[in-house]
N, C-alpha and C positions, 0 to 999 in steps of 0.2 A: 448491470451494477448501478445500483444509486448512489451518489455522490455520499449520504448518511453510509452505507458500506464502507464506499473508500475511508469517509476518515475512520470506522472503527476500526479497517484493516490498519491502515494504517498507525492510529492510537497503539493498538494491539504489539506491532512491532518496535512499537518506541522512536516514531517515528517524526520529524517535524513536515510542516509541507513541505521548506527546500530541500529538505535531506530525499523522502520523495520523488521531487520534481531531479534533481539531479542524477537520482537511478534511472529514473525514466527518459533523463535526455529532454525535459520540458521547463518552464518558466515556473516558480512556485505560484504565479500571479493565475496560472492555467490550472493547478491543482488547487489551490483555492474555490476557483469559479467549478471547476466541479463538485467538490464537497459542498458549495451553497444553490446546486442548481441551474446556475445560470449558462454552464457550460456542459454540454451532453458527454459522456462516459462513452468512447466509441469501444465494442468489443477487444478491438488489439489491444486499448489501452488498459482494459477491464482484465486481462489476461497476463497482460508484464506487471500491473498490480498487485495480481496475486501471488506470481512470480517471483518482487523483489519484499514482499511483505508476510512469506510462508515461513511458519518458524518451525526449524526443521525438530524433528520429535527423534528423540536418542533411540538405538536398534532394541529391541527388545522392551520398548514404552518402558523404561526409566532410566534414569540417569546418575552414574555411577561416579563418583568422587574418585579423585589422586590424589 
């Protein structure tokens, strides 16, 4: 995963860095540095990523009002 992933995933979810970083149990200052590069995306962390950034899709692909 390239940090440009992470933050679309994350965008995607409606997501800030610290909000994020505190699912993940990390420093937003560490999510940051992956989003710009500077700090490498290790698979585990590429995986709870996607993990706390998956938006779940209603049973039967759409979604029904109450």
């Amino acid at each position: 995963m390239t940090g440009t992933e992470l933050r679309r995933l994350r965008k995607r979810a409606g997501l800030t860095q610290r909000a994020l970083a505190e699912r993940l149990g990390m420093n937003a200052n560490h999510v940051a540095g992956m989003e710009q590069g500077r700090v490498p995306v290790r698979e585990v962390v590429a995986l709870a990523v996607r993990y706390v950034t998956a938006v779940p899709q209603p049973k039967g692909g759409r979604h029904h009002e109450r």
